[in-house]
N, C-alpha and C positions, 0 to 999 in steps of 0.2 A: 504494500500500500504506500502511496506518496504520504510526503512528511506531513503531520497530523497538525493543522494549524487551525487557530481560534474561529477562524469563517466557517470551515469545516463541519468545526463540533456543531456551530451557533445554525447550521447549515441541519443540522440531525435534530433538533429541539423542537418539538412541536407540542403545541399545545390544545390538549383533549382531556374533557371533562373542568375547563378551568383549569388544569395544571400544567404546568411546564413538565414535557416528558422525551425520556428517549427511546426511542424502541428497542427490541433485543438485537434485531439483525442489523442495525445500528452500530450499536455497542458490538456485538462480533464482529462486526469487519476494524474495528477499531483496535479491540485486543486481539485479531487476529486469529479467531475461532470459529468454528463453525457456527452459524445460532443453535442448532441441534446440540451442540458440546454445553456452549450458556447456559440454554433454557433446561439440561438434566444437572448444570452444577446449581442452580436455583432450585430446581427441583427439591433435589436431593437436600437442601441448606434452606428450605422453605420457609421454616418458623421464623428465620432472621428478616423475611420479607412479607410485614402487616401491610391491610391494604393501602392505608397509607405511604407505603414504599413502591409498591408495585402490584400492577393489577394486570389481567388479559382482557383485552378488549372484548369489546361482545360483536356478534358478528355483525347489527348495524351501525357501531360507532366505525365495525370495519370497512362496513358500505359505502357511510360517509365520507371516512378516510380518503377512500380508493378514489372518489367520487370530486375532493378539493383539489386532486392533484391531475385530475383527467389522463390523459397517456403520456403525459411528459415525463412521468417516471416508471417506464416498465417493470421494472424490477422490482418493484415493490408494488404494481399492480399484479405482479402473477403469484401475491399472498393465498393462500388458501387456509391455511391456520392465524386464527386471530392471534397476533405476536404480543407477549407480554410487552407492558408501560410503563418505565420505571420514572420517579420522579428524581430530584436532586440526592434524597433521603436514601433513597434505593438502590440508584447509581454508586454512592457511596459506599453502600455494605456489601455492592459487587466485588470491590478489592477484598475480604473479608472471604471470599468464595473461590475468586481469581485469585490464584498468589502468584501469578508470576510477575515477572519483574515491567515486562510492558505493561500488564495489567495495572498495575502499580502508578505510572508513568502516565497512562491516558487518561487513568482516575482523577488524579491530581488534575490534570489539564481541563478535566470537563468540570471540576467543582470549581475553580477558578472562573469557569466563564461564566458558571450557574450564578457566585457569586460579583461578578460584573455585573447582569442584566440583572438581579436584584439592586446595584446601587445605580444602577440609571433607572430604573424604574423608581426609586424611595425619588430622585436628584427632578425628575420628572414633575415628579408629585410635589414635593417643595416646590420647584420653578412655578406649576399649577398655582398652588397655595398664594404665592409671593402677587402672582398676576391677579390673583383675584382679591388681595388685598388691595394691592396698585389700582384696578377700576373703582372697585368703591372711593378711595380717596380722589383720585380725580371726577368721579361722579360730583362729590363733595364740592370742590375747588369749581368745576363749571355752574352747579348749581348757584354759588354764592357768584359767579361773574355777571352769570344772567341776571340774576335777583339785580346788582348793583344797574346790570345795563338797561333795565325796565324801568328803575328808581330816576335814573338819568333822563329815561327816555321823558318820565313822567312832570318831570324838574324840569326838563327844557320850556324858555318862553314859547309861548303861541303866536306863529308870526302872520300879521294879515293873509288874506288871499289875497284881496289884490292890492300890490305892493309893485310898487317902481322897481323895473328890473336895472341890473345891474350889468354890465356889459354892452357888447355887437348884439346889434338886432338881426335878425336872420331874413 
């Protein structure tokens, strides 16, 4: 497999059921396994993976799946077993199951990113927050310009209508 870079992982993350997940076949071509080798070391290591860690898709969220991605990815269209869907939580207790040393390696690399898109997403939400404190104060500050330019408007003298013009006559 070509060298394992941050696009890549960020490129495997999808997100089903509201979570951020990575599929098994996924993760095996990552550590370099079979999914069939994966999904019996899971198997076999089961109780370490609550549904909260990892779940198998049911076959219409596999419908859907198949279905956002149309045929621009064959290979993952010619699924026929609903692939397990590990979350951040999950991916992580794979090293715990994988021991080898790449395993090891790609784990670390994918909780790093797990943990990037969580601080642009909090940095997001702040910027959000920040902006929508910013409108209300400027809502504020126009509010009180208009008030003053009405008060103005209202103060100004009343000038005749018909008043000697000033200037070229036309």
């Amino acid at each position: 497999m070509e060298k394992i870079t941050p696009k890549i992982i960020e490129s495997m993350i999808y997100i089903i059921r509201g979570q951020k997940v990575m599929l098994d076949s996924d993760l095996a071509k990552l550590y370099e396994v079979e999914t069939k080798a994966l999904k019996r070391a899971v198997r076999r290591n089961i109780e370490r993976f609550p549904h909260d860690f990892m779940y198998e898709l049911t076959k219409e969220e596999l419908e859907n799946w198949r279905y956002q991605f149309g045929t621009s990815n064959k290979e993952k269209m010619g699924l026929r077993i609903p692939p397990f869907a590990f979350t951040e939580q999950g991916v992580t207790m794979l090293s715990s199951v994988l021991k080898s040393s790449k395993a090891i390696q790609v784990n670390i690399s994918i909780v790093r990113i797990f943990i990037k898109m969580r601080k642009l997403l909090l940095s997001e939400e702040s910027l959000t927050d920040r902006m929508g404190k910013l409108e209300k104060g400027t809502d504020k500050l126009f509010r009180v310009v208009f008030e003053r330019l009405d008060k103005l408007e209202n103060d100004a003298p009343v000038l005749p209508k018909r008043r000697k013009r000033i200037g070229l006559k036309k």
